[in-house]
TORDRENVEX-169810 format. One line per 3 residues: for each residue x negated, y negated, z negated of N, C-alpha, C. Coordinates in nm, 4 decimals. Layout:
! residues N
X Y Z X Y Z X Y Z  ... .
! end
This chain:
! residues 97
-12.3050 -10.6855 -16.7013 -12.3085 -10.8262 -16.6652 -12.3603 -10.8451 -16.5220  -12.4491 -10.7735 -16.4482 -12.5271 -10.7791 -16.3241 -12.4297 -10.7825 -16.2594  -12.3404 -10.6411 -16.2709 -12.2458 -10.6005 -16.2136 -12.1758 -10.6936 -16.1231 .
-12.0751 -10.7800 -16.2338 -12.0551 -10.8508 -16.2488 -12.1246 -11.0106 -16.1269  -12.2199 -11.0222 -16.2108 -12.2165 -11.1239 -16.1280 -12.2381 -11.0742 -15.9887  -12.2858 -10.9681 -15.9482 -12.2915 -10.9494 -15.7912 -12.1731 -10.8851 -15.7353 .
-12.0543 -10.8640 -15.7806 -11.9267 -10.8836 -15.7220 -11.8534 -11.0300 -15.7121  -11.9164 -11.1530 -15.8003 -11.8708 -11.2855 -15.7857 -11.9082 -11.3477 -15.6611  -12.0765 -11.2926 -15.6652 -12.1687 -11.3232 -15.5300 -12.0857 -11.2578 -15.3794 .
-12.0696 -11.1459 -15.3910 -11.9662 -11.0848 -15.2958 -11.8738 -11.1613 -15.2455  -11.7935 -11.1808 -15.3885 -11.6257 -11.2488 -15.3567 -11.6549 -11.4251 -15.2565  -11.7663 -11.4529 -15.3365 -11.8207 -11.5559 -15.2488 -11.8983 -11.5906 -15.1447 .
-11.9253 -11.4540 -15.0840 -11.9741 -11.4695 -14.9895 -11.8708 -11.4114 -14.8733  -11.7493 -11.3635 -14.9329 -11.6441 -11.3384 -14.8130 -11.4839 -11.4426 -14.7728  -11.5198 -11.5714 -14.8991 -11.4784 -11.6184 -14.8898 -11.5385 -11.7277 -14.8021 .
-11.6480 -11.7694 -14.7714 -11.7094 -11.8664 -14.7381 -11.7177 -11.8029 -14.5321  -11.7529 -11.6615 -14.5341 -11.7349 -11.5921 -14.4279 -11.5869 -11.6070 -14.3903  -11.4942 -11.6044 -14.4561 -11.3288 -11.6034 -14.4009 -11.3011 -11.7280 -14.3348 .
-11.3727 -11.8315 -14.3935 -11.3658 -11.9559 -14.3712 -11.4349 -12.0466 -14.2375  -11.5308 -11.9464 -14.2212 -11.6165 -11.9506 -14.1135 -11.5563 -11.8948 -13.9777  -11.4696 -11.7952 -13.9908 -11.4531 -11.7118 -13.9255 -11.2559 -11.7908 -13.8794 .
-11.1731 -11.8511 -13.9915 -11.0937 -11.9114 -13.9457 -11.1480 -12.0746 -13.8513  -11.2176 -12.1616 -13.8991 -11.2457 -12.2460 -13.8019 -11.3134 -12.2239 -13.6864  -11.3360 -12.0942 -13.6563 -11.4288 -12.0581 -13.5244 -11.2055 -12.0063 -13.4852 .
-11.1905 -11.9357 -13.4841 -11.0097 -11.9245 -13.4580 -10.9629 -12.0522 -13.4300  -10.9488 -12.1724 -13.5224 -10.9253 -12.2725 -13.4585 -10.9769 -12.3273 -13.3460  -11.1152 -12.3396 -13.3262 -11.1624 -12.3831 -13.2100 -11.1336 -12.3360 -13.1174 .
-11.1234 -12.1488 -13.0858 -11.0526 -12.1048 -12.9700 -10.9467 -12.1247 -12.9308  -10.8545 -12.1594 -13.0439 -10.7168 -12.1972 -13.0201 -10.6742 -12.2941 -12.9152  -10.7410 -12.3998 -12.9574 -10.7759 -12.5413 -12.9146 -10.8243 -12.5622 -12.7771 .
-10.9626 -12.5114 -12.7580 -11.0072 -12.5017 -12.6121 -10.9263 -12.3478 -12.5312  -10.8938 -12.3052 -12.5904 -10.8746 -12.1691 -12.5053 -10.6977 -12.1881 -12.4834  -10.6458 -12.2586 -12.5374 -10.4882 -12.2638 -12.5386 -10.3961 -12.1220 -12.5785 .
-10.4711 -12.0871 -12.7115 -10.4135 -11.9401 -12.7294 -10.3497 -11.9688 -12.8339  -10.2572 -11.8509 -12.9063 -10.2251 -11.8706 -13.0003 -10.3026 -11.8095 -13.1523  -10.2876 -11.7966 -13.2707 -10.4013 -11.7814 -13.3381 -10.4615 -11.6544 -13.3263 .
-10.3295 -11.5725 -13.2769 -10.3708 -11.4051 -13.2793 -10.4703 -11.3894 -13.1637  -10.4185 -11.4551 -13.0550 -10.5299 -11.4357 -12.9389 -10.6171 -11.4618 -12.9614  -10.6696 -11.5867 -13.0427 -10.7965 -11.6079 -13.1140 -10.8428 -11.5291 -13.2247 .
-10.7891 -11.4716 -13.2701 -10.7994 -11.3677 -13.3649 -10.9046 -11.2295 -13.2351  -10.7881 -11.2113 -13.1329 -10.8225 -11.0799 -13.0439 -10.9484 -11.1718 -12.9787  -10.9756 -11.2596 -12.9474 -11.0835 -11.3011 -12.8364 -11.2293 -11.2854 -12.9252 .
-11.2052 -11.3443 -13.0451 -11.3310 -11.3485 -13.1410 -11.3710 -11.1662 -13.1605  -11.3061 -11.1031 -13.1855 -11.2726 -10.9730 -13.1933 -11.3640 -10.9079 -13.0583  -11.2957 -10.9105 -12.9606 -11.3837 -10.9105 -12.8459 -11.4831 -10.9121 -12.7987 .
-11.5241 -11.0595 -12.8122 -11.6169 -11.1003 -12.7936 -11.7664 -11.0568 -12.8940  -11.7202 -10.9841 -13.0396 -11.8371 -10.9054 -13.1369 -11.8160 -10.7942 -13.0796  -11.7403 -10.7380 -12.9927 -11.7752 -10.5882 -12.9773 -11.8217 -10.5279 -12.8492 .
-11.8174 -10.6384 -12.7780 -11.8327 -10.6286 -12.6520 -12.0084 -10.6875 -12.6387  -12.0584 -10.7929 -12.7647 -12.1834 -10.8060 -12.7375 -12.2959 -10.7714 -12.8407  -12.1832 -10.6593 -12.9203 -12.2302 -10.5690 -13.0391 -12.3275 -10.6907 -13.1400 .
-12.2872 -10.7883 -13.1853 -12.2876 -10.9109 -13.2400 -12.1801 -10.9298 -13.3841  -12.2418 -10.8958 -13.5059 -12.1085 -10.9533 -13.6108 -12.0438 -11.0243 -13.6008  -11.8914 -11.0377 -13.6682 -11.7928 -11.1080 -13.6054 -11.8062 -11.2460 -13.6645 .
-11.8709 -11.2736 -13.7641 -11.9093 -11.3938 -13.8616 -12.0075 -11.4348 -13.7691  -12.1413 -11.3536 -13.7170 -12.1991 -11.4520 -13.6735 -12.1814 -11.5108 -13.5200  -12.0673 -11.4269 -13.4571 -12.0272 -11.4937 -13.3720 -11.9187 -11.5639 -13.3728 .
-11.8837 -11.6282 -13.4510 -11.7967 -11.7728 -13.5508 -11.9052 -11.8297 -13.5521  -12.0059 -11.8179 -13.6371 -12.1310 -11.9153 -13.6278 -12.1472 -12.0216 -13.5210  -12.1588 -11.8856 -13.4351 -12.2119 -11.9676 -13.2559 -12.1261 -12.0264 -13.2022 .
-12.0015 -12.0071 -13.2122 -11.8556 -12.1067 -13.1907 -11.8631 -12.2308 -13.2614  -11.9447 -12.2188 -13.3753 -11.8670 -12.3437 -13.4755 -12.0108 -12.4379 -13.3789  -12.1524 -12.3691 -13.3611 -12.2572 -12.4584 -13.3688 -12.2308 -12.4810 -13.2159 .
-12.1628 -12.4259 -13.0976 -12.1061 -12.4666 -13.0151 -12.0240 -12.5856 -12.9902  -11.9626 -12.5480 -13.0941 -11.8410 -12.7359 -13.0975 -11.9172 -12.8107 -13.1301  -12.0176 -12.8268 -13.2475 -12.1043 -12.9314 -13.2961 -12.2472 -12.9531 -13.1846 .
-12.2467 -12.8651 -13.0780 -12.4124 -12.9341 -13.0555 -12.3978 -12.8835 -12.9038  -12.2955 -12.8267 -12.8715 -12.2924 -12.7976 -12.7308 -12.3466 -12.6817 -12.6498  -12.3932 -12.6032 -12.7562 -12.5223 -12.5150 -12.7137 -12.4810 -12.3748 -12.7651 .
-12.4539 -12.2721 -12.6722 -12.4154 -12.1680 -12.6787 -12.4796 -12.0572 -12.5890  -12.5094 -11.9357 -12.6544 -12.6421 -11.8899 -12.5620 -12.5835 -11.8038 -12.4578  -12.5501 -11.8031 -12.3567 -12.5184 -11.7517 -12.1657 -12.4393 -11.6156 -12.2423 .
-12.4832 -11.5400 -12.2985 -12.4191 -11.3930 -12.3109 -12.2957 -11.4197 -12.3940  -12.2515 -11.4862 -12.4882 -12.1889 -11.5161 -12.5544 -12.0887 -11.6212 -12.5115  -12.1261 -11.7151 -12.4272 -12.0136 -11.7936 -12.3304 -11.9674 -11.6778 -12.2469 .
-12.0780 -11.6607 -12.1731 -11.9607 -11.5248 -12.0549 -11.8790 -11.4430 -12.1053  -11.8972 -11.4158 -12.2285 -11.8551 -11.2832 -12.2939 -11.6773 -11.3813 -12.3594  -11.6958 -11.4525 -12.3969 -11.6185 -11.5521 -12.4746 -11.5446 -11.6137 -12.3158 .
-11.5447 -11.6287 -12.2294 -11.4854 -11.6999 -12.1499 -11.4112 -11.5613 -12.0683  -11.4805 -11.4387 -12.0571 -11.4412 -11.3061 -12.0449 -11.3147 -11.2639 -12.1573  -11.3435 -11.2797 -12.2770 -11.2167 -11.2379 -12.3569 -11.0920 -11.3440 -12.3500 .
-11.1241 -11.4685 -12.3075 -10.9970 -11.5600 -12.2702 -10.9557 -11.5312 -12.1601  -11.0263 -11.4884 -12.0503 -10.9365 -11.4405 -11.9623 -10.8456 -11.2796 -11.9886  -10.8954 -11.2117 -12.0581 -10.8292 -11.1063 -12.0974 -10.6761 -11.1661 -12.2309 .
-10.7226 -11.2910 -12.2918 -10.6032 -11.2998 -12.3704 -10.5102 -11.3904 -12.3839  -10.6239 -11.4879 -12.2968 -10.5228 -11.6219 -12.2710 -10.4813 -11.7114 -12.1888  -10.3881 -11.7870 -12.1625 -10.3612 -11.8392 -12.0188 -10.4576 -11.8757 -11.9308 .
-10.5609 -11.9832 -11.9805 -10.6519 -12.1102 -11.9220 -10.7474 -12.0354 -11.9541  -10.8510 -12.1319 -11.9184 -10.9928 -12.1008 -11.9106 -11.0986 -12.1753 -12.0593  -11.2156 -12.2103 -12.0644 -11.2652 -12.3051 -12.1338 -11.2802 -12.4045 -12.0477 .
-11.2114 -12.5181 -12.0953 -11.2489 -12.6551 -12.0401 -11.4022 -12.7037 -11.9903  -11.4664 -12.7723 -11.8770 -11.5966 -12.7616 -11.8272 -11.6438 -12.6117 -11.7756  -11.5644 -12.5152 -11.7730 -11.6647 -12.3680 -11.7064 -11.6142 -12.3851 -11.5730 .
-11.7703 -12.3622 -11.5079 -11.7944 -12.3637 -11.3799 -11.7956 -12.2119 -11.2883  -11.7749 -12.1917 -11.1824 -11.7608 -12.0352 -11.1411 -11.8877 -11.9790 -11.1179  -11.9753 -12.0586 -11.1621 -12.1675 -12.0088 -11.1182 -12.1793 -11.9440 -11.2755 .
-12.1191 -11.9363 -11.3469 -12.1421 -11.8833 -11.4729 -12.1282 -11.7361 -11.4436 .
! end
């Protein structure tokens, strides 16, 4: 029965992570003018390049859209993988970054 319930706990905790991890994809989509795969490759990127999980850097995307606040290594790094995957830039980045 344990078993059990801690493979439900699992299943639900990678569903709730998938979910996290597609609306952080949308948002790049959106500001970055990519298509989903590039947002797929930029998010991708951007965890391996700042040795950062890829969920919790969805996190910082999502609490980015909601509050504006994204911490310097993770914008550069994120404005670094859009230039490696996608046309434009992020809307508001300045070249002092």
């Amino acid at each position: 029965m344990s078993e059990l319930q801690e493979e439900v706990a699992q299943l639900k905790e990678a569903v709730t992570s998938h979910a996290v991890v597609d609306q952080a994809i949308g948002m790049v989509v959106a500001l970055g003018r990519v298509s989903p795969a590039q947002g797929w490759a930029v998010l991708k990127d951007v965890s391996q390049h700042t040795n950062i999980k890829l969920r919790q850097v969805a996190d910082l995307i999502l609490i980015w859209g909601r509050d504006g606040e994204m911490p310097p290594q993770i914008r550069a790094e994120l404005e670094d993988a859009l230039d490696r995957h996608g046309p434009t830039q992020i809307p508001g980045r300045t070249e002092e970054l």
